[in-house]
Backbone as CSV, one residue per row, in Angstrom:
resi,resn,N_x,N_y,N_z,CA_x,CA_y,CA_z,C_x,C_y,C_z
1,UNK,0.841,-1.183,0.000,0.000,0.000,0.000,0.884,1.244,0.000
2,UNK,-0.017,2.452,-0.687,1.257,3.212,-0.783,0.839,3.915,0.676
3,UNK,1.804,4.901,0.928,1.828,5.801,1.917,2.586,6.986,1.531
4,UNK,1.148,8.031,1.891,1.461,9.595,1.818,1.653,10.295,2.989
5,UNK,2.367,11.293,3.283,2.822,11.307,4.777,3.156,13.233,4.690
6,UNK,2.187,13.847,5.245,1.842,15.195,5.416,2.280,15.597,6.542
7,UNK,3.682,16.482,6.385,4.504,17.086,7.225,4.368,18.668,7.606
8,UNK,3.830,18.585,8.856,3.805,20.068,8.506,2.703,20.292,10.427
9,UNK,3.336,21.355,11.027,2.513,21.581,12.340,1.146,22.302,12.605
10,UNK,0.037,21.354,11.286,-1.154,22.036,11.352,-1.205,23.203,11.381
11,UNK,-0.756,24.129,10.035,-0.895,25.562,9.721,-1.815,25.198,8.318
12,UNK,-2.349,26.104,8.366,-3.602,26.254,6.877,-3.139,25.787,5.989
13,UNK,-1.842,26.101,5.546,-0.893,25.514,4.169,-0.876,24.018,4.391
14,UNK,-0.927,23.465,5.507,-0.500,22.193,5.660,-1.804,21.245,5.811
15,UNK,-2.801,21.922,5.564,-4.062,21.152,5.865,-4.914,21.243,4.787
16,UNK,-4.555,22.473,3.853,-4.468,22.708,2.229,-3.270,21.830,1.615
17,UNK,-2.915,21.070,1.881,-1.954,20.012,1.576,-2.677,18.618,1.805
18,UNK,-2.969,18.191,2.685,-3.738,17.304,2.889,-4.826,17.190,2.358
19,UNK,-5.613,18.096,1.894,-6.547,18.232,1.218,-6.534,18.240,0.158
20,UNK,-5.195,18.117,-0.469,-5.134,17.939,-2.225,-4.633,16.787,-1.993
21,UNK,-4.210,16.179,-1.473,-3.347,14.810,-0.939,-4.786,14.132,-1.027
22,UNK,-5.591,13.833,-0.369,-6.546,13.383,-0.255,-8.151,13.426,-1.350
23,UNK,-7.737,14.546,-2.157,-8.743,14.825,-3.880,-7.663,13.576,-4.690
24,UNK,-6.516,13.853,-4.471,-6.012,13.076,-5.838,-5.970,11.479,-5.339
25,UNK,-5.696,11.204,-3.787,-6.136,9.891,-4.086,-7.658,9.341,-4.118
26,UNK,-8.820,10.008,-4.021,-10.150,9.722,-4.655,-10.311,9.652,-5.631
27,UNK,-10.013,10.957,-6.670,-10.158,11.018,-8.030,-9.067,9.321,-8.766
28,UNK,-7.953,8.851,-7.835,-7.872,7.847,-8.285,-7.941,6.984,-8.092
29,UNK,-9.175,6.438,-7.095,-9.585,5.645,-6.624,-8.792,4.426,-5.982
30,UNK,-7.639,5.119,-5.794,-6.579,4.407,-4.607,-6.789,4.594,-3.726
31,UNK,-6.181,3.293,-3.078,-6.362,2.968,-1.454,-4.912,2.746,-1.205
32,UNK,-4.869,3.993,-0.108,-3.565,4.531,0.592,-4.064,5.243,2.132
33,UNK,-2.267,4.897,2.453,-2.402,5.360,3.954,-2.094,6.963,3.836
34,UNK,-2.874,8.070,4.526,-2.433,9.063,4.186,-2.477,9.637,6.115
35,UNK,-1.127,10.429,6.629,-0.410,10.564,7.715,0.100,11.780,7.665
36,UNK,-0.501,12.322,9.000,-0.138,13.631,8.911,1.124,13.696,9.992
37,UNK,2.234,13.908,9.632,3.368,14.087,10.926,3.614,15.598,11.568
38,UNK,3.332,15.866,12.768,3.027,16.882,13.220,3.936,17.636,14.466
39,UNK,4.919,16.320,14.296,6.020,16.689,15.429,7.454,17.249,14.793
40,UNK,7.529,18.093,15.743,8.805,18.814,14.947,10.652,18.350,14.787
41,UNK,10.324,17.523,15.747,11.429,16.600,15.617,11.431,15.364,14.145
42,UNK,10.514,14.841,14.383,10.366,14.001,13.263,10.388,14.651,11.502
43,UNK,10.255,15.900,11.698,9.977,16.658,10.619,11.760,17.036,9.964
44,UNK,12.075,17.916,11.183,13.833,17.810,11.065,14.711,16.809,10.764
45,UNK,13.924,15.706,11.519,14.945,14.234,11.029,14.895,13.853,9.725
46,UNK,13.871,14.565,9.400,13.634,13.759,7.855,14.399,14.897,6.557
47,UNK,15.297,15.881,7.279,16.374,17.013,6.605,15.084,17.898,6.258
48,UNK,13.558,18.218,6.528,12.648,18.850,6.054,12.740,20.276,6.604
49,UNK,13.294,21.645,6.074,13.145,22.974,6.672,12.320,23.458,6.549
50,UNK,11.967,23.420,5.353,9.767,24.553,5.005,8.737,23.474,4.979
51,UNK,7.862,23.728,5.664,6.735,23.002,5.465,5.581,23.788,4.834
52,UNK,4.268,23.381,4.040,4.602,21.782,4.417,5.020,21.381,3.494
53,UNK,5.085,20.176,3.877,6.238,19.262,3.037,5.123,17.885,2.643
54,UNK,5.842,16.862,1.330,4.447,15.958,0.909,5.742,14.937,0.613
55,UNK,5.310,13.752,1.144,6.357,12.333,0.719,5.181,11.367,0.099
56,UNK,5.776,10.756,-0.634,5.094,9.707,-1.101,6.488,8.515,-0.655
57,UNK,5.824,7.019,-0.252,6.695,5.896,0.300,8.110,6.698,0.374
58,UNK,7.893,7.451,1.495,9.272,8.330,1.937,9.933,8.989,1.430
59,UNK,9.904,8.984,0.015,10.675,10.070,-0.824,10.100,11.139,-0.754
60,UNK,10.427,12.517,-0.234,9.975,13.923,-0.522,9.415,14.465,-1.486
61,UNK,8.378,14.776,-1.915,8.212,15.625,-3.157,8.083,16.583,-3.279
62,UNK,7.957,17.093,-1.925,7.360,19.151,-2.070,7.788,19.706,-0.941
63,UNK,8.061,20.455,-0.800,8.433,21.168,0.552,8.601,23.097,0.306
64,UNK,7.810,23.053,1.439,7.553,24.602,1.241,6.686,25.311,0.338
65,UNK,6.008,24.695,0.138,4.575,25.003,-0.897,3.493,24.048,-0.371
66,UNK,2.198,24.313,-1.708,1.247,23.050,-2.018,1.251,22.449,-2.541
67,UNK,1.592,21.369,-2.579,1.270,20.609,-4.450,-0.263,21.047,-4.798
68,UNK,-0.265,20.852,-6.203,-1.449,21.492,-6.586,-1.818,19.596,-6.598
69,UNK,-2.930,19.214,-6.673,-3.752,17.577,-7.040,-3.237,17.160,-8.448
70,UNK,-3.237,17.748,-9.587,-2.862,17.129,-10.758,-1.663,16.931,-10.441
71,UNK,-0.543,17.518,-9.527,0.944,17.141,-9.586,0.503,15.848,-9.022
72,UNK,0.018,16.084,-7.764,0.231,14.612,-6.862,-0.374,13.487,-7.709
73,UNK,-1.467,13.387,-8.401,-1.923,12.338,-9.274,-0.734,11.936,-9.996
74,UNK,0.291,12.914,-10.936,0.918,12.139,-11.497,2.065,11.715,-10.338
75,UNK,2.521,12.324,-9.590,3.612,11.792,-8.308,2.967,9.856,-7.973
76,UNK,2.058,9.773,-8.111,0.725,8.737,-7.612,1.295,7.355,-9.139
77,UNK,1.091,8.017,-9.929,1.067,7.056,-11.044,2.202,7.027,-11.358
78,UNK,3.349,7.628,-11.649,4.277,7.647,-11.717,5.195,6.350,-10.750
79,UNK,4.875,6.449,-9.667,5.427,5.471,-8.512,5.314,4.265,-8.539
């Protein structure tokens, strides 16, 4: 299963992240774990400075922005 993993200490940007995180895996009717990490230690360990930040199976894809949903769909299929 894949796993999407939403980094970021519950600020608007980061919950507008999750929320496109969560359109693109409906619109593709995948079934995934989607995880919001909210501790700031865990966030640093992972070398992450701007949030929020968007991993797909642990690789980083965004940091310091939103992904817009059409990115993450293809981040999604692509994988």
């Amino acid at each position: 299963m894949v796993k999407i993993e939403i980094y970021g200490a519950g600020c608007a940007k980061c919950k507008a992240t999750f929320k496109a995180a969560k359109k693109a895996v409906e619109s593709l009717g995948m079934e995934v774990e989607l995880v919001k990490v909210e501790e700031m230690e865990e966030i640093l360990g992972k070398g992450i400075m701007m949030t929020p930040a968007l991993a797909i199976d642990g690789e980083i894809k965004a940091t310091g922005r939103i992904p817009k949903k059409d990115e993450i769909i293809g981040w999604l299929k692509s994988d």
